[in-house]
Backbone bond lengths (Angstrom), bond angles and torsions (degrees), N, CA, C in turn:
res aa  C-N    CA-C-N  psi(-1)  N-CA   C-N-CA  omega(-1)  CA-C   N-CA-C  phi
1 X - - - 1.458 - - 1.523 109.25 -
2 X 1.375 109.94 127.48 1.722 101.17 171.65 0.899 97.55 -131.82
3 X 1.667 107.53 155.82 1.516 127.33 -146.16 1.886 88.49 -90.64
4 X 1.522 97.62 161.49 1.702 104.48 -153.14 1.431 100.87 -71.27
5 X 1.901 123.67 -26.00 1.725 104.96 161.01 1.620 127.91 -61.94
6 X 1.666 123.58 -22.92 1.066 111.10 148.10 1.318 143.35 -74.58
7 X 1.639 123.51 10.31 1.361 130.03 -156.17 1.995 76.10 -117.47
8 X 1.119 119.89 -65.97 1.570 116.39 173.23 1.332 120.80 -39.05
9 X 1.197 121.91 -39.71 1.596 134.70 171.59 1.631 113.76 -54.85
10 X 1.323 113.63 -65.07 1.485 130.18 144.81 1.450 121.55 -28.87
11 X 1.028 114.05 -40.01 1.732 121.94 168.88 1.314 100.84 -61.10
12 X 1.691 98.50 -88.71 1.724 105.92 179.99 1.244 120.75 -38.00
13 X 1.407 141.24 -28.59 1.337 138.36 175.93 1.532 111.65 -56.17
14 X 1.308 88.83 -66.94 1.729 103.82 -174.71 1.294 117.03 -74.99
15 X 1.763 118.29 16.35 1.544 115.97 160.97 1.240 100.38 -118.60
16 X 1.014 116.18 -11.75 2.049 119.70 166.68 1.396 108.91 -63.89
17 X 1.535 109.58 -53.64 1.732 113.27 153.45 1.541 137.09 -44.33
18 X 1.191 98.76 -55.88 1.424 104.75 160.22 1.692 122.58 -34.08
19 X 1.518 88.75 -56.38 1.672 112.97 -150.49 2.076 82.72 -71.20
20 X 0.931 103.67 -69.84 1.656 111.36 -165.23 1.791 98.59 -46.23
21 X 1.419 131.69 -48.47 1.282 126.57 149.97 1.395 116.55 -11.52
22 X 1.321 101.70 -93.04 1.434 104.56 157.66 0.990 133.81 -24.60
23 X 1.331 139.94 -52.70 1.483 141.20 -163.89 1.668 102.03 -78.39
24 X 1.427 109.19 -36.32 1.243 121.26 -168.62 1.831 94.04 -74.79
25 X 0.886 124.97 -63.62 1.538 114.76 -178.50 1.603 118.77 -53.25
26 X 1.658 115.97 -37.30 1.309 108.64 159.50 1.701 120.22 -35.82
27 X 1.635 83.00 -51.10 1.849 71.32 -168.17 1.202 119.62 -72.98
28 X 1.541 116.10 -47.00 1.453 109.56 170.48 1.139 122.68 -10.28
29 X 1.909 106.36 -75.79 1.490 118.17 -177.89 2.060 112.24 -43.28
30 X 1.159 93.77 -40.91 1.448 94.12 -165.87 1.591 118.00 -61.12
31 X 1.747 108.08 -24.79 1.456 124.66 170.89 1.329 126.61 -61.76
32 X 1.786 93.52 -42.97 1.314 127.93 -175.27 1.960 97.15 -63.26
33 X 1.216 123.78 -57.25 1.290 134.04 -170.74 1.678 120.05 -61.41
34 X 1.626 86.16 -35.96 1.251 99.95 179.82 1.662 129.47 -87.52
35 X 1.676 115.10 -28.59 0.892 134.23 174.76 1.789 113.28 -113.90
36 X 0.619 103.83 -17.69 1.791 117.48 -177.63 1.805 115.47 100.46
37 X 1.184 100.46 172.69 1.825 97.30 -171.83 1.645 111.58 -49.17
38 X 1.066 100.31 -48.17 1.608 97.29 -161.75 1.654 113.95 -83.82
39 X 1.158 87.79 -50.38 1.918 88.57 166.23 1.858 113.44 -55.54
40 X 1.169 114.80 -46.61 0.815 113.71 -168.86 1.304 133.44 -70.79
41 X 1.693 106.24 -42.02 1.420 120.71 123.96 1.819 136.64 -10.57
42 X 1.096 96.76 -64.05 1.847 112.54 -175.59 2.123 85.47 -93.37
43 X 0.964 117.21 -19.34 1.603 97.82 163.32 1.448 93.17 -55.07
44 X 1.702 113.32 -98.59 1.303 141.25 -145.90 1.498 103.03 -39.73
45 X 1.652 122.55 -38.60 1.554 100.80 163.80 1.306 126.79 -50.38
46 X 1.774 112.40 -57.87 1.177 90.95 -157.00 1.577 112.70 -88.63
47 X 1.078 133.40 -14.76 1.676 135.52 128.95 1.949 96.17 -2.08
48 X 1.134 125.61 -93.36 1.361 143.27 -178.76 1.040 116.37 -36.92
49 X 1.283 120.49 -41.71 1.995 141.47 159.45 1.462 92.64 -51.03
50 X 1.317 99.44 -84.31 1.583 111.01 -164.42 1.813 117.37 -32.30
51 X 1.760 104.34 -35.89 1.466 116.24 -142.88 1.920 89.39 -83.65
52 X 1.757 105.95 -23.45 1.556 123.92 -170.72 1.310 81.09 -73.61
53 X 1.161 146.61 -98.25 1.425 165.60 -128.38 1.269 114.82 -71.77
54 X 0.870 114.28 -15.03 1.841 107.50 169.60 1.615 114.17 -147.59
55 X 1.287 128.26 -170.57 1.279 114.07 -168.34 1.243 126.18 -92.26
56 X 1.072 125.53 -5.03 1.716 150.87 167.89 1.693 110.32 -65.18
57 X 1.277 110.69 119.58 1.445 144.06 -153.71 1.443 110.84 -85.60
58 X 1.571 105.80 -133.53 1.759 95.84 -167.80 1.649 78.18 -116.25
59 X 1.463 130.35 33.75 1.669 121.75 164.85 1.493 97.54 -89.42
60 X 1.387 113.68 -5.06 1.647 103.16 -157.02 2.259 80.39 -79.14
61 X 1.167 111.25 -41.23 1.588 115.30 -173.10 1.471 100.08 -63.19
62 X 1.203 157.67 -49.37 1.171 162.54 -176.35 1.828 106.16 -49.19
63 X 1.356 94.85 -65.14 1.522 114.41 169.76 1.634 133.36 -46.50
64 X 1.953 103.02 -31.87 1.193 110.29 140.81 0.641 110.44 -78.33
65 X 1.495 158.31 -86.95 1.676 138.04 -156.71 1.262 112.37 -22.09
66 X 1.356 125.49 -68.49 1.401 137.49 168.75 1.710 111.14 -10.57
67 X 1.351 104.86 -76.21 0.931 121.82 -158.51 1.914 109.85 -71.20
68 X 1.237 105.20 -28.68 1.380 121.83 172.91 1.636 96.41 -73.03
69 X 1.130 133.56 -62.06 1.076 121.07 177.54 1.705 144.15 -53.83
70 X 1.580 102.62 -13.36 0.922 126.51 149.11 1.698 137.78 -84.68
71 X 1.683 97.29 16.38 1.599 89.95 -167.26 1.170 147.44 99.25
72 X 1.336 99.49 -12.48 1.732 120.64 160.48 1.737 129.10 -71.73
73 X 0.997 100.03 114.29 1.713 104.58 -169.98 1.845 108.55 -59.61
74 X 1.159 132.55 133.15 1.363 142.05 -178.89 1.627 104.91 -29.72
75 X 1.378 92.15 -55.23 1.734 89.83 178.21 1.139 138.11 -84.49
76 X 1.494 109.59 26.65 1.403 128.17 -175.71 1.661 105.67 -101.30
77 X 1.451 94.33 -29.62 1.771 109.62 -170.89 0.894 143.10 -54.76
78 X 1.466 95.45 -25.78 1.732 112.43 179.09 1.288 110.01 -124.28
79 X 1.601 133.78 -2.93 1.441 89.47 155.41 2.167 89.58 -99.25
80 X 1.028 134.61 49.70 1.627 111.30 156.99 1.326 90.17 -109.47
81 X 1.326 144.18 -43.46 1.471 143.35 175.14 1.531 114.92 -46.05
82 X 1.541 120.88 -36.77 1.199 125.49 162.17 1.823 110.22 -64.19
83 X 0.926 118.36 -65.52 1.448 134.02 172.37 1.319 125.37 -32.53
84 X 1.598 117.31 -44.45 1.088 128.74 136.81 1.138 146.48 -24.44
85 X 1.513 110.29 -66.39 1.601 150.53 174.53 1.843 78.35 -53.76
86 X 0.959 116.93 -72.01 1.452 116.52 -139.19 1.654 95.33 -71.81
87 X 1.414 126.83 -25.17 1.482 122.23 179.14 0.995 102.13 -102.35
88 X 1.447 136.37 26.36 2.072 128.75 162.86 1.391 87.75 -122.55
89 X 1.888 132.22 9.22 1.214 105.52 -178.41 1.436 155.20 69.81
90 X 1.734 86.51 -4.98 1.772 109.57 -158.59 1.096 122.04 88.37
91 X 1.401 130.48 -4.57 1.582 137.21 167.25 1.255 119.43 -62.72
């Protein structure tokens, strides 16, 4: 038996899961739409690689969109996002 703040906790967890599921397939698709399946695809990994490996969050995904939306080819994205990273220092 767990007491009803751990049974709510358990709720909220597993709709935070849900929800980030979600968010994560939004974007996919949105890479996918924007850049086409396969690029867009091999974007959103290494975006996801990148987002594990250093200290830059889910702005680094926004920032591609951005930049896709302006005209930037998929494979331009990650090394100027790296390039970046490396001249703000991590700031």
């Amino acid at each position: 038996f767990l007491p009803a703040l751990g049974v709510a906790g358990l709720l909220s967890l597993g709709g935070n899961i849900v929800n980030a599921g979600l968010q994560g397939q939004a974007r996919q698709t949105s890479f996918e739409v924007m850049a086409g399946q396969r690029d867009g695809t091999r974007l959103n990994q290494d975006l996801t690689k990148f987002a594990q490996d250093s200290i830059y969050g889910n702005e680094l995904y926004q920032n591609a969109q951005t930049m896709l939306a302006f005209g930037a080819s998929a494979k331009e994205i990650m090394p100027d996002l790296r390039m970046l990273g490396d001249v703000s220092m991590g700031n």
